[in-house]
C-alpha positions, 0 to 999 in steps of 0.5 A, a space after each residue: 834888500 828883502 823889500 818883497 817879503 818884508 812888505 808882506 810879513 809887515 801887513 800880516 803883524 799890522 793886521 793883528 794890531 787890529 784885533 783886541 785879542 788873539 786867538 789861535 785861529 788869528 795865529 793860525 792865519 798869520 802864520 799861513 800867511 808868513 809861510 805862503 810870503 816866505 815860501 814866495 821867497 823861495 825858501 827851503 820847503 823842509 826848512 819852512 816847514 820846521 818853521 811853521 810847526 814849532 812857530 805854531 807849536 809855540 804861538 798858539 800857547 797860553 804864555 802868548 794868547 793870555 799874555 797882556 801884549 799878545 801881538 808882541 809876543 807873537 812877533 818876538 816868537 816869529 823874530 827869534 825863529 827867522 834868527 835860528 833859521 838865519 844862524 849857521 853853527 858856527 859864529 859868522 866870523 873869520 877864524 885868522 891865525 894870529 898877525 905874525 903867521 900867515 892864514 890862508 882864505 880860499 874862495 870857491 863857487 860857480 862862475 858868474 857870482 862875482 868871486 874875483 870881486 868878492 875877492 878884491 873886496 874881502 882883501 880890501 876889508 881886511 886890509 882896512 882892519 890892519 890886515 896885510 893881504 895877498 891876492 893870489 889868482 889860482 883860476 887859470 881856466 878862465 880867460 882874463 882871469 888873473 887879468 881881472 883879479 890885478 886890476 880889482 887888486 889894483 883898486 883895492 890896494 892890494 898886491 896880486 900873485 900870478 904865474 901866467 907860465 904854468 898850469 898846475 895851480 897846487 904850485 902857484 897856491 904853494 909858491 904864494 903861500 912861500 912868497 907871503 911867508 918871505 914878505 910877511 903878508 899874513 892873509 892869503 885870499 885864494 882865487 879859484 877857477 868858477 864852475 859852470 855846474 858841479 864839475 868833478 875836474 875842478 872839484 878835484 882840483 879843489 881839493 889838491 888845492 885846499 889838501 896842499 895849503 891847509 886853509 883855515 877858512 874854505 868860502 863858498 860864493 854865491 848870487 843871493 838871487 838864485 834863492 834855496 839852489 844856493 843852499 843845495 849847491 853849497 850844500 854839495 861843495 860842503 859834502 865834496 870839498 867841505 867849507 867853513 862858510 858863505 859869502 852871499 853876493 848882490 844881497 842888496 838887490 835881493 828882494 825875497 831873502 830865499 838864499 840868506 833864509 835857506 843856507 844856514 838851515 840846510 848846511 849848518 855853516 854860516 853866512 859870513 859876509 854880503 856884497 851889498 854894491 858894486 864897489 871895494 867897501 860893498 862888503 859887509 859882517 852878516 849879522 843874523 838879528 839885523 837880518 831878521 829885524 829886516 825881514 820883519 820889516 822893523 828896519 835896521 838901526 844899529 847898522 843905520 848908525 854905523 853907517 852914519 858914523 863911517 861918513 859923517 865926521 863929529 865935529 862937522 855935525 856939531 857945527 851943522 847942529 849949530 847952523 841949524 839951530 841958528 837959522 844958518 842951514 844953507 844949500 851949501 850944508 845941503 849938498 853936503 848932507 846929500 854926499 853923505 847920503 850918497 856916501 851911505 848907499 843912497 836914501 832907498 837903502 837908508 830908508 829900508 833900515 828905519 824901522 817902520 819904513 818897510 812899505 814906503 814905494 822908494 821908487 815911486 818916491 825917487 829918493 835916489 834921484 839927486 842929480 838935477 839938484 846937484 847940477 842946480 847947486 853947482 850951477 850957482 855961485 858960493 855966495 848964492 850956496 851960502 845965502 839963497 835970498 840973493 837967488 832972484 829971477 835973473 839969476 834963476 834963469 842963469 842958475 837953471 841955463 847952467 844946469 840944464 833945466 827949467 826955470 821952474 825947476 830951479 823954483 821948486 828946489 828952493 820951495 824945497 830947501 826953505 821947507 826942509 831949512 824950516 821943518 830941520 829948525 823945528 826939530 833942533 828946537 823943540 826936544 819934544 820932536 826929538 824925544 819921538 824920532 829917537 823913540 820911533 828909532 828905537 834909541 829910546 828905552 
């Protein structure tokens, strides 16, 4: 995510790097230079300018020119206006009654931008927390409608709520609201009909709904890609309906960050969570720093760890370091520690939380691409995953007719795995390596 306007904002710090001092003409053209990447980014044109005037106000001060790190000061400055404009006024929590009283989530937007799923998601997250969660299907304009929201309930795990017999939806929101009382569900999360544009029926029927249930939270959905309209159309449910905050869909592939960047600034609510893919633990807590850490391209580490820890168990990694140290790392360890990545969203997404990294092309890198690999390890026996000396060349030959490749490519991946087995033996041995990875993560200091 924001891979086009980090890359660019990333070349403008680098460039003041260079420079031995800074002068108010190298503020003023850094700054030129963000503005023109984040209006590319299609960012609020009134937004963007309040951040280049008190961006420049601030800059071109002598706390910042004559100070001993002047670069550094700069981007502290830029960092701490991309957080403002990512902060709504409220904190990006939901705001939930207490366990035994049920509160009531009601999810809006237009059609298309994944508000079922979104649905399933939220329902999902909530019920991971210790939630008791009611899916309620409240759109009876659309075809399959209530069909698609019990089968992402299904996969959540979550019960649904339906009435196919009538079409007065304030009825099926209030019988909902009855039946999680009577069966001590205590979230409700209302799915509501999509608009195609801002139609006033449905916009009605928004506010009988929301008017008749009292929902403590009111969500507005939206594609991240479709950049400041989000926030103009956000902006419009607020002043009609009113909403408590924002949940921005398909956020991991949205490269320019215009809709994140634009919506707090126009509407003052908050980003409250983002669909980072395409399954039921695909949401995530938006966090404006970690947003802006992004967009400046200095990566991610607090959400890095937090992923980590979510697939990879201790005491497997202390046994891993063991192997390592032992010279014992084997393809089966391998394979294991590519499950985990992809547990993790996969290498690109990993890479573009490690500070630094920003630039690196992961597409031209193919990161993501495991399967051959995969397929060539599972082509082999346990005890050549377990000892990869034993794996001569008819046994290359067997190992790559199982995998549906060449003979050379089962070559190169155990070229490959020595050099990762050797360099992963030198990183566990000697601290000094390790002192500068975690320095380079930002774990240091």
């Amino acid at each position: 995510m924001f891979e086009n306007t980090s890359k660019r904002i990333s070349e403008v710090f680098k460039k003041l790097s260079g420079n031995s001092k800074i002068t108010e003409r190298n503020v003023e053209e850094a700054v030129e230079e963000i503005k023109n990447a984040l209006l590319d980014a299609d960012v609020n044109l009134r937004v963007l300018r309040r951040f280049v005037n008190s961006t420049l106000e601030e800059a071109k001060g002598e706390k910042v020119l004559k100070s001993i790190n002047p670069r550094e000061q700069f981007i502290k400055i830029v960092n701490d206006k991309i957080i403002a404009m990512l902060k709504g006024d409220d904190e990006p929590t939901l705001k939930l009654k207490g366990p035994d009283v049920v509160s009531t989530i009601v999810l809006m937007g237009l059609q298309g931008n994944g508000k079922t799923t979104t649905a399933g998601k939220l329902a999902y997250k909530l019920k991971k927390d210790g939630k008791r969660p009611l899916l309620v299907a409240a759109d009876l304009k659309r075809a399959a409608a209530i069909t698609q929201l019990k089968i992402v309930g299904e996969d959540a795990g979550v019960p649904v709520f339906a009435n196919e017999n009538t079409d007065d939806v304030v009825s099926v929101v209030n019988d909902a609201l009855a039946f999680a009382k009577k069966n001590q569900y205590n979230v409700m999360i209302v799915d509501t009909a999509g608009r195609l544009s801002l139609d006033d029926e449905l916009m009605d029927e928004l506010s009988r709904i929301t008017s008749s249930v009292h929902p403590d939270e009111k969500i507005f959905v939206s594609d991240a890609s479709l950049g400041q309209e989000a926030a103009n159309i956000v902006k419009v449910f607020d002043e009609k309906v009113g909403i408590t905050g924002v949940i921005l869909t398909k956020f991991d592939s949205d490269t320019k960050g215009g809709a994140a960047l634009s919506i707090a600034s126009v509407t003052h609510r908050s980003i409250k969570f983002v669909g980072v893919g395409e399954k039921k633990e695909d949401l995530e807590q938006f966090y404006p720093e970690r947003a802006a850490s992004r967009i400046l391209g200095m990566g991610d580490v607090v959400s890095l760890v937090e992923k980590a820890e979510s697939v990879i168990n201790e005491e497997e990694a202390e046994k891993l370091q063991k192997r390592l140290e032992s010279s014992t790392f084997s393809i089966a360890d391998y394979l294991m520690q590519l499950e985990s990545v992809n547990k993790m969203g996969g290498a690109k997404k990993l890479i573009s939380m490690i500070p630094g990294m920003s630039t690196v092309d992961t597409d031209a890198l193919n990161l993501d691409d495991f399967k051959k690999e995969k397929a060539i390890i599972y082509s082999m026996t346990k005890k050549e995953r377990d000892n990869y000396r034993l794996i001569g060349p008819p046994r290359r030959k067997r190992i790559a007719k199982g995998a549906g490749v060449s003979v050379s490519d089962v070559d190169r991946f155990i070229r490959k795995f020595e050099k990762i087995k050797l360099t992963m033996k030198k990183v566990t041995k000697n601290k000094k390596i390790q002192a500068a990875l975690l320095e380079k993560f930002g774990m240091l200091g």
